[in-house]
N, C-alpha and C positions, 0 to 999 in steps of 0.2 A: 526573616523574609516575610514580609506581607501579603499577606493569601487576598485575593480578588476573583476570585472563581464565581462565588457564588452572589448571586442578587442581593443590592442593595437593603439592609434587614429593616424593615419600618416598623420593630417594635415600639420602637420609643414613640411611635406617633399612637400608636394604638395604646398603650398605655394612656398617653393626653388624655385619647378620647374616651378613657374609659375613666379617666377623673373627674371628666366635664360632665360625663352622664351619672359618675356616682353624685358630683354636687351637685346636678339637678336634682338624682332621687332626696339628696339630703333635703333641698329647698323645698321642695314638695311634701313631704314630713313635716318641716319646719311651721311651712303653713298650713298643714294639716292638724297640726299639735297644737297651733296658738287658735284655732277656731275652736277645736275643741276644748280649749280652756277657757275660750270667751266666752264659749255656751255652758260651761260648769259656772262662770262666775255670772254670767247673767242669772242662771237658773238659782243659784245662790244670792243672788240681791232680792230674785223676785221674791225666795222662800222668806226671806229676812223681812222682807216688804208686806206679805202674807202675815206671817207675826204681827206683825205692827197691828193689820188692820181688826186682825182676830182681838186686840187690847181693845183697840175703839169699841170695837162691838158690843165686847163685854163693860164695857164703862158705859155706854147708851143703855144698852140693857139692865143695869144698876140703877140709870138714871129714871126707866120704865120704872122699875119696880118701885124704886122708893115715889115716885107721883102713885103710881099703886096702891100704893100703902097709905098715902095720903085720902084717896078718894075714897078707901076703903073704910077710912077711922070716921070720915066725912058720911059715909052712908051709914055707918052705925050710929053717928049723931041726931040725935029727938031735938037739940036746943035748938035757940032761935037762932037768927042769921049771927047777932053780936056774941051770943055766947060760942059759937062756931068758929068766929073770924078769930075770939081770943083764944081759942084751943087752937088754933093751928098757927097762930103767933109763939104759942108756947112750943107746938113742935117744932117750926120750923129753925128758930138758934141750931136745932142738931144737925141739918141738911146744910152744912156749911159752903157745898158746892153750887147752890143758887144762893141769889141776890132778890128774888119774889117768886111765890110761888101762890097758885091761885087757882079759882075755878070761875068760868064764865059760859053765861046761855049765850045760844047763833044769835040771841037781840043786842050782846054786847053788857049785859046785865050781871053783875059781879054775884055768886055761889057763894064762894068764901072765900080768905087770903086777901094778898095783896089785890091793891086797884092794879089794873095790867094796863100798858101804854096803851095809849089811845087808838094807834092803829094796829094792834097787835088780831085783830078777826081775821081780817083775808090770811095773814099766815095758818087762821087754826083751823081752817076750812075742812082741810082732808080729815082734820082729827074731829069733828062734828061729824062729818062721816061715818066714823069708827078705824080711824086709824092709827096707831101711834109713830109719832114724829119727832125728830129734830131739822131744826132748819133755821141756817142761818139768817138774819133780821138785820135791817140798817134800816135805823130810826134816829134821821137828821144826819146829826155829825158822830149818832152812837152806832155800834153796833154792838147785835144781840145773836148768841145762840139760844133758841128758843127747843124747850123738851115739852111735847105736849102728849097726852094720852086721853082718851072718852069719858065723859064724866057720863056714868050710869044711876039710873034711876028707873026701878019698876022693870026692866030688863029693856030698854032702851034707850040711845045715847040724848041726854038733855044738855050737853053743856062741853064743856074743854078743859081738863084738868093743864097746867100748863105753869111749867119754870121755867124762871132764866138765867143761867151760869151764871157764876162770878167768874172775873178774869180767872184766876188761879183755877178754876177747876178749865175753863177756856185751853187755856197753856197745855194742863196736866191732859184733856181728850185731844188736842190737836197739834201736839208740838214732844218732841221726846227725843235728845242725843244716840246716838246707838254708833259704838265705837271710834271710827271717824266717819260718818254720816249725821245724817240731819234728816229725821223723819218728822210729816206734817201731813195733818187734813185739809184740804182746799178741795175750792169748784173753782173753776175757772175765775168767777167775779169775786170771790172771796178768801184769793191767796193770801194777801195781805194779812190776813187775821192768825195764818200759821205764821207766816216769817216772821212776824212782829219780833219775836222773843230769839230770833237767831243773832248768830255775830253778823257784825257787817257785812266779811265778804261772802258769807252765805246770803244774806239777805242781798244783794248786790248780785248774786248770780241768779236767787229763783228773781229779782227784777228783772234782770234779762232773758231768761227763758218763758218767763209770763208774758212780756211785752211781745216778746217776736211770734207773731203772727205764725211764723211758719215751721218755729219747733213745736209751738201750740198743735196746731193742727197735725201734723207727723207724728206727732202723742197720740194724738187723739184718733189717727185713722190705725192706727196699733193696737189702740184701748176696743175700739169696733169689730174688731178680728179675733182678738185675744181679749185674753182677762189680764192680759198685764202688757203693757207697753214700754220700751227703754229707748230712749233720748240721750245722743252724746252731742254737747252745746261747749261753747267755748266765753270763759266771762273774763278780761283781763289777760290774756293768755294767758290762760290756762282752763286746760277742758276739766269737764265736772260730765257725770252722770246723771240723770233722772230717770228714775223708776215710780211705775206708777200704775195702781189696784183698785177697783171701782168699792166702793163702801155700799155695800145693799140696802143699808139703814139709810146710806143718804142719797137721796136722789141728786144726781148730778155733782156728787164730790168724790173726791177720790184722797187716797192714802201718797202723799208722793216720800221717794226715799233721795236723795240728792248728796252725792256724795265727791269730791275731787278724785280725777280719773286715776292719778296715782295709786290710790289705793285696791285700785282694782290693775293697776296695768303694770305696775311696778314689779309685783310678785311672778305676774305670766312674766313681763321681758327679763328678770332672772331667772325664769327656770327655761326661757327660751333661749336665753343669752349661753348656760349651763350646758344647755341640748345643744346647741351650737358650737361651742368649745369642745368639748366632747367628740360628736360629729365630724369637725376640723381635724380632732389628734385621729379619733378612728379611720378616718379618711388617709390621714399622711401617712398611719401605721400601714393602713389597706394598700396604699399605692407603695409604700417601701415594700411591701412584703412580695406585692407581684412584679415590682422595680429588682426585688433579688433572686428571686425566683427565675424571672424571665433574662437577667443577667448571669444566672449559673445554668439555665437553659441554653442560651447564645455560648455562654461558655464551651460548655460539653460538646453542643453544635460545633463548635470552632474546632474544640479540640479533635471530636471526631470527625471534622473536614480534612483537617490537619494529617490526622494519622491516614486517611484514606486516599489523600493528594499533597503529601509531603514528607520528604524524604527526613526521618529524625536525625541521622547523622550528621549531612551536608547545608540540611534549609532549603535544599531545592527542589523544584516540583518534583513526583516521582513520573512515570511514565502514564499514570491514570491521571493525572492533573496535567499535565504535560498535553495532551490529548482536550479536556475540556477544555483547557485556554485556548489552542487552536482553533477548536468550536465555537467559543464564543467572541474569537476575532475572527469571523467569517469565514475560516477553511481557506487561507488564502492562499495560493502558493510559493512553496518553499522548498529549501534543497535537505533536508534531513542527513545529520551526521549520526552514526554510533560508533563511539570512543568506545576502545574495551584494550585492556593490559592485557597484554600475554605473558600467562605465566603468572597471574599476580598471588595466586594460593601459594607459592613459592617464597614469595615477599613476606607474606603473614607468617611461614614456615621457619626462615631464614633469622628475620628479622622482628618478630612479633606482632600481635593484632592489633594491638593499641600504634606501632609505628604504621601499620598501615591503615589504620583511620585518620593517621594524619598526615597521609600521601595522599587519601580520599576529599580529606577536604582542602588542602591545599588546589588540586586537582578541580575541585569545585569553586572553589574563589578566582582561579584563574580563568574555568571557562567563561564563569559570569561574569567578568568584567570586562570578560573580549567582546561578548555579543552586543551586538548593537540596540537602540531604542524599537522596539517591536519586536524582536528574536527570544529565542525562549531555549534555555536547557533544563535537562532534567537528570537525574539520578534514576539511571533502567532499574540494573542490578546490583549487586554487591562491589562489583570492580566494571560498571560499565553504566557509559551514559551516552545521551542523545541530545544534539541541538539540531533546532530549526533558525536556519538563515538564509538571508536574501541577499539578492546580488551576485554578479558574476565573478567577483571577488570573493565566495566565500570560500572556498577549495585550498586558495591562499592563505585565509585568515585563520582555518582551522590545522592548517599546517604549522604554520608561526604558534599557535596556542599549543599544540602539544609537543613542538619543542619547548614550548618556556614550562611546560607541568615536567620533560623528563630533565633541565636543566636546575628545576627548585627542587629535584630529589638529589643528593649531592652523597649520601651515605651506601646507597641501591644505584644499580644500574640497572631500570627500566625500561622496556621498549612497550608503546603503543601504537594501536592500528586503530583506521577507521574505515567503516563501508558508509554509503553515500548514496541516496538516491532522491528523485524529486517527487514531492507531493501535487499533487498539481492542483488547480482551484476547483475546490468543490467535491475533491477528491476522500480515499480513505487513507487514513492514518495508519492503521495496521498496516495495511498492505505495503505503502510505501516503505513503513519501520520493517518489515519482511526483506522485502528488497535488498535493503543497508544492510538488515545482519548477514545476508549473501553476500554480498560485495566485502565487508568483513571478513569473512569466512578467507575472502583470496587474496585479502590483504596481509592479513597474518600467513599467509602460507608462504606470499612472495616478500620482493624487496622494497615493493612501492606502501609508504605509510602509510595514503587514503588514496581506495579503490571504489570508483563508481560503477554502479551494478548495468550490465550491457548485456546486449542479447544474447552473448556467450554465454553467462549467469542461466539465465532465464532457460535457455536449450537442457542445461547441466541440470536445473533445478529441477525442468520435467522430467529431464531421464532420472533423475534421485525421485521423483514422485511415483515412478511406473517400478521403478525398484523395490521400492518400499510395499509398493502392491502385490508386485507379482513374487514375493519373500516367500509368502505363505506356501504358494505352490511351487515352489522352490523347494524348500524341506518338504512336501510331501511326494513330489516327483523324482526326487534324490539329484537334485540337478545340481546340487554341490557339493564337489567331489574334492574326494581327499588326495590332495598330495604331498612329497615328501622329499624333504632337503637332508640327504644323508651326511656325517659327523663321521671326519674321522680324526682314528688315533693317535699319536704324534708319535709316541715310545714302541708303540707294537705295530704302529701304520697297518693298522686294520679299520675295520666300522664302529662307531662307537655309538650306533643308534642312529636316531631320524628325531627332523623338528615334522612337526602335525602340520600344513598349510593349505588352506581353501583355496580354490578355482571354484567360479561360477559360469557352469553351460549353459547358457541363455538360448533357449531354442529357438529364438528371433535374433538378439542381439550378438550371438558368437560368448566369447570366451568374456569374462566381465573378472578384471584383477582387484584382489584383497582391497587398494586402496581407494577403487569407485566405489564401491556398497561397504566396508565395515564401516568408515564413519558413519555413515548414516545408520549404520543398523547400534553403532553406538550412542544416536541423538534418538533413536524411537525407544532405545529398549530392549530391542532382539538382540539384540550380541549374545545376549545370557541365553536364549534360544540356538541360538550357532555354537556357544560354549556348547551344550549339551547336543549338539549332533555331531560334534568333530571330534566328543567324547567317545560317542556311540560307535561311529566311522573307524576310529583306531583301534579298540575293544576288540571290533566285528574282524578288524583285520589280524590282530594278533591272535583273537581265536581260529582263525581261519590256519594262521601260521603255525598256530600247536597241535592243531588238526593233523596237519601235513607232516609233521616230525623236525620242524627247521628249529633253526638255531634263532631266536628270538629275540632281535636287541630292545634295546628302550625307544617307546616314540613317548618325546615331549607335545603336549598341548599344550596350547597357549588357555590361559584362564582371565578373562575381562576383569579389569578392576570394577567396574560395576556391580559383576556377580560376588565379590568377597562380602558385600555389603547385606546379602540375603542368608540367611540363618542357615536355611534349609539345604545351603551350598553343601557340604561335607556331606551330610546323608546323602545327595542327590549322585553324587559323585560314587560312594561308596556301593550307591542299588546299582547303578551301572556297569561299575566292575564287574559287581558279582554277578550280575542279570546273565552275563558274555563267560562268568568264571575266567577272569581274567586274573593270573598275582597282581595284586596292587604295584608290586618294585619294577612291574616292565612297566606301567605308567609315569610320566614325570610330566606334573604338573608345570607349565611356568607362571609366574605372574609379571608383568614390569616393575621396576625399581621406581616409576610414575606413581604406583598406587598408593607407594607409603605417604605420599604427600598430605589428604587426604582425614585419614583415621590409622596414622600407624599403627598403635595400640590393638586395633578390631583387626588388621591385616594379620598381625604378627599371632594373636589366637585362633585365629582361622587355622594361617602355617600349623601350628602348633596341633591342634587338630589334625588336622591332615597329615602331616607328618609321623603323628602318634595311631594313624589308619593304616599306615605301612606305606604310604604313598612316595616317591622321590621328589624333588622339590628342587624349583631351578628360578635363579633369579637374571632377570632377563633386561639386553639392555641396561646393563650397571656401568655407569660412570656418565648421564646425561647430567649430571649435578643434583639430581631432586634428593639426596641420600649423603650421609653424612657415612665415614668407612667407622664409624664405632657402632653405627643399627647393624652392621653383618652379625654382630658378637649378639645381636637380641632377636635374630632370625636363624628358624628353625629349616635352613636350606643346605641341599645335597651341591646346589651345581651352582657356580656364579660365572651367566655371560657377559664376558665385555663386548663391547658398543663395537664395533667397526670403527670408530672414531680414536680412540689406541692407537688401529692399524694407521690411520687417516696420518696422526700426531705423531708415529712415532717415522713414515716415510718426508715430514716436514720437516725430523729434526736430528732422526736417525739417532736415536737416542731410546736404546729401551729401558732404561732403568724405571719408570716408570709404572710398567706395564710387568716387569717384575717383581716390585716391590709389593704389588695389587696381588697377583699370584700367590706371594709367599707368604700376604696378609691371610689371603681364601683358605691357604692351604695349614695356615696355625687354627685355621676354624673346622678345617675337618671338612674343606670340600673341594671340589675339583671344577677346576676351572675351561671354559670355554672360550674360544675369541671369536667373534663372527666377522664375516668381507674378507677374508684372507683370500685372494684373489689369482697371486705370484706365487712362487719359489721364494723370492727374496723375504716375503712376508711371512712364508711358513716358518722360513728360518731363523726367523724373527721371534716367531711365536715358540719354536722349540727351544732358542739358547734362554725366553725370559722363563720356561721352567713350565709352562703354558700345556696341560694334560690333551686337550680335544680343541679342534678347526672345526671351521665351518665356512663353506663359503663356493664361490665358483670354481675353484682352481682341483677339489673335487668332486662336488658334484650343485646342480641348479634343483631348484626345485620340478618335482617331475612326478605324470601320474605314477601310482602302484605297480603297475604290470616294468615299467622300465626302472624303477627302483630295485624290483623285483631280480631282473635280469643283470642289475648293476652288481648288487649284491650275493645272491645266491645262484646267479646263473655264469658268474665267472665276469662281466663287464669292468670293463676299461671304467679308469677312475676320470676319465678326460671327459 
């Protein structure tokens, strides 16, 4: 059966939303990871770049030195100009890395060395100065790197000590491969002179980032800010970096490193690509785990909705579900049945528990398939259930339903009732399910199957509620009195004892008979409280009787099946005897032949008990069917009463064999038999030829207070 009680679950949507916010946090890591790996590998180009420029440095500063050393050998020299110019022809073969090397006054007038191009002065201006220099030269269609340093004399500068590379040393200071990159020296007007010596398509990309105006300049407002600048340019599709470090040696050139992006974007987008996969399983694992998690959560939910609003045996709501679904279909009104078997502990007794789980659910398929679209039944209790339906037809339809439930039992003969009452809109469920189990109550008493609850109910229910109240002061007032239905003998037609029986004096209400208040004091509980005052009542009066010097018969009390069930039964019984000093063998307990239904087992040690107290023991009402005659042979009883219903059967059929064969069974067990309702003559004699020990009934005496029992028996009283 599909449970619908409870609000639609929108885990599964919170789940989504919790995917969608974890792949955001993913995205957000993702590019929080690839930034910071583009700032590891930028800060790694620059360092690499760094490098680079620290080699130039120290190659210019080589190149200082060795003019140094030049100018140096030149100040030690006394010879004239030509023997000067040939000693530094002889050194100069070792300085392979120029092509002339020379010294010249600010007039333009050759020191020593090579003659120097003709416009080579304005280059060597700052080094006239006192400064040493390199700096690029274009002279015509040549170009020159020019390395100058001060030519001293007398401790100030006269002149311009000054070489000029050869390509190969060119190449070697301003061009150098570095893994897959391409590092070079340039000024802006002088890139040309690094790419020279690159491949094509390197030289083909710094043409393109040299030419465009506005990667130049986005260098160059980088270079202004920082000590190093990065430029990402596109040549051919395909992007290239440039990185680029200002040279302190050279005024206005810089170190550039120019590398294809790949090499730098390849290794981040697999270790992003890596992070992402990753992330993806982690993520699927994450959402499975709360995907099962929250599925064995709903689970458990379900099941313990389940166990809290539905009945495991049947599938159908129990009475606590049965209840929300009316609530949440608006309290509408409806006419409320409760079905319940009579008798049905009898079925499981008779017949086994396992056949009557499958009377129960049988019972249950049939009512569910009667009720209509909007009606609802439930499983109350263990043999009883409740439907809500509508329409003025339904009194009919649930008539027809529990004939077709006792018509599909074909092995048991079943009988069911229902009580009936209406819910009305907006009304309480309890109350009205109150109602039906009333109306219940008088349906099983009478002949009509479903009985709806009227204001005759209602009047009865108050007076059962003012009963229930005024109980207490009841036993404490003694306003329920003992009286006594005297037993006589058959064989010696004398007295053969007294049954115990309640009258209630109601000091408002009049006289209140056994059958208005025990049941009720058997649905509250107190009967076990009445058991022990009608204990105490007949105690009080047989002591009263031995007081007096009389001749003492037996009173039976009645003992509720309810109280066999309390442990503390037998002590409580035993302190009261004795409390009164009573023998135990003028008490005779009875119990009904009802209670074995129950817990035979627990009954039958009880007896056993009690019986082993010295107690008399009397089984009461025997032959209503609850009892099988082979449990006599495991019950530990003095007296076995038959039912009035013998007498009922054997005036139907006139036929006592019956009723004697019952007798002569009690009397192979060792006990003495009773017939109660013997009413006639004809009856009595009924009861004396089936062998039948002790009567009971109107034909000798009614139930009656003490004082006329008294008179009946020991004051000489007519038996009439």
């Amino acid at each position: 059966m599909k449970f619908t009680l409870h609000e639609k679950n929108d885990s599964f949507q919170a789940l989504i939303v919790l995917g969608m916010l974890l792949m955001l946090c993913m995205g957000a890591c993702q590019y929080a990871l690839s930034q910071i790996m583009y700032r590891e590998a930028e800060t790694n180009m620059v360092e690499k770049t760094v490098q680079s420029r620290h080699l130039i440095d120290e190659r210019i500063k080589k190149y200082y030195e060795t003019l140094r050393y030049v100018n140096s050998v030149a100040e030690s020299q006394t010879n004239s100009r030509s023997e000067l110019n040939e000693y530094i022809r002889k050194v100069n073969p070792a300085l392979k890395d120029f092509i002339l090397i020379g010294a010249v006054t600010p007039q333009g007038e050759m020191i020593y060395g090579d003659k120097a191009p003709y416009d080579i002065l304005p280059v060597l201006q700052q080094t006239m100065r006192g400064y040493e220099k390199i700096q690029y030269h274009c002279s015509g269609i040549f170009e020159h790197v020019i390395v100058s340093v001060p030519y001293w004399r007398g401790g100030r500068v006269c002149g311009a000590v000054y070489g000029i590379l050869n390509s190969s040393a060119m190449n070697s200071l301003f061009y150098h491969e570095d893994d897959d990159s391409v590092v070079f020296a340039a000024s802006q007007h002088s890139w040309q002179l690094g790419v020279s010596s690159m491949t094509i398509e390197s030289q083909q990309a710094a043409h393109t980032f040299f030419n465009d105006e506005s990667h130049w300049n986005s260098l160059s407002q980088k270079l202004y800010y920082n000590d190093y600048g990065i430029e990402a340019f596109e040549n051919a599709d395909k992007k290239w970096y440039m990185v680029s470090v200002a040279v302190p040696e050279l005024d206005g050139w810089y170190v550039y490193r120019m590398l294809p992006a790949w090499v730098v974007d390849t290794p981040i987008h697999n270790v992003l690509y890596l992070v992402l996969v990753a992330s993806m399983v982690l993520a699927v694992l994450f959402w499975l785990a709360m995907w099962t998690l929250d599925s064995n959560r709903r689970e458990s939910q379900d099941k313990l909705i389940r166990l809290a609003y539905i009945d495991e045996l049947t599938g159908l709501y129990n009475y606590a579900g049965l209840r929300r679904k009316w609530h949440t279909q608006g309290r509408k009104p409806v006419t409320i049945f409760v079905v319940d078997f009579n008798s049905f502990s009898a079925l499981n007794m008779i017949m086994g528990n396992e056949y009557g789980d499958i009377v129960l659910k049988k019972t249950a398929a049939i009512l569910k398939d009667g009720i209509d679209q909007g009606e609802m039944v439930c499983r109350v209790t263990a043999d009883r259930f409740a439907l809500l339906m509508n329409g003025e037809g339904a009194l009919e339809r649930v008539q027809n339903l529990l004939e077709q439930v006792r018509d599909s039992v074909r092995e048991y003969t079943i009988v069911l009732s229902a009580g009936a009452s209406v819910a009305d809109e907006g009304g309480h469920m309890n109350a009205a399910y109150e109602r039906a189990i009333t109306a219940l109550k008088y349906a099983k008493q009478g002949s009509n199957i479903v009985v709806f609850y009227d204001q005759k109910m209602y009047e009865e229910q108050q007076m059962r509620k003012r009963l229930e109240e005024d109980f207490e002061h009841a036993l404490e007032r003694r306003e329920l009195k003992l009286y006594l239905q005297a037993k006589h003998h058959l064989q010696s037609d004398g007295w053969a004892g007294s049954e115990a029986l309640v009258r209630w004096h109601h000091p408002e209400l009049g006289l209140i008979l056994p059958y208005q208040f025990v049941p009720l004091l058997e649905s509250t509980g107190d009967i076990k409280r009445l058991d022990l005052y009608m204990l105490k009542e007949a105690c009080r009066l047989i002591r009263h009787w031995l007081d007096e010097g009389k001749v003492v018969y037996p009173i039976s009390v009645n003992i509720s099946r309810a109280h066999f069930a309390s442990k503390s039964l037998v002590a409580n019984i035993c302190m009261i005897a004795d409390s009164f000093r009573v023998p135990r063998h003028m008490l005779e307990l009875e119990i009904t032949e009802s209670a074995f239904i129950d817990d035979a087992a627990t009954m039958v040690d009880r007896l056993q008990e009690l019986s082993a107290a010295g107690f008399r023991l009397s089984i009461d009402d025997f032959g209503t069917g609850y009892s099988s005659l082979s449990m006599l042979e495991q019950i530990p009883a003095d007296v076995l009463k038959l039912d009035r219903n013998f007498v009922l059967g054997w005036e139907r059929n006139h036929n006592n064999s019956l009723v004697a064969n019952v007798v002569r069974l009690a009397r192979d067990f060792g006990m003495l038999t009773v017939i109660e309702g013997v009413e006639t003559e004809e009856q009595a004699a009924m009861a004396r030829e089936s062998g039948c020990d002790v009567v009971q009934g109107w034909l000798y005496a009614k139930a009656e207070p003490v004082a006329d029992y008294e008179k009946r028996v020991y004051g000489g009283g007519s038996d009439e």
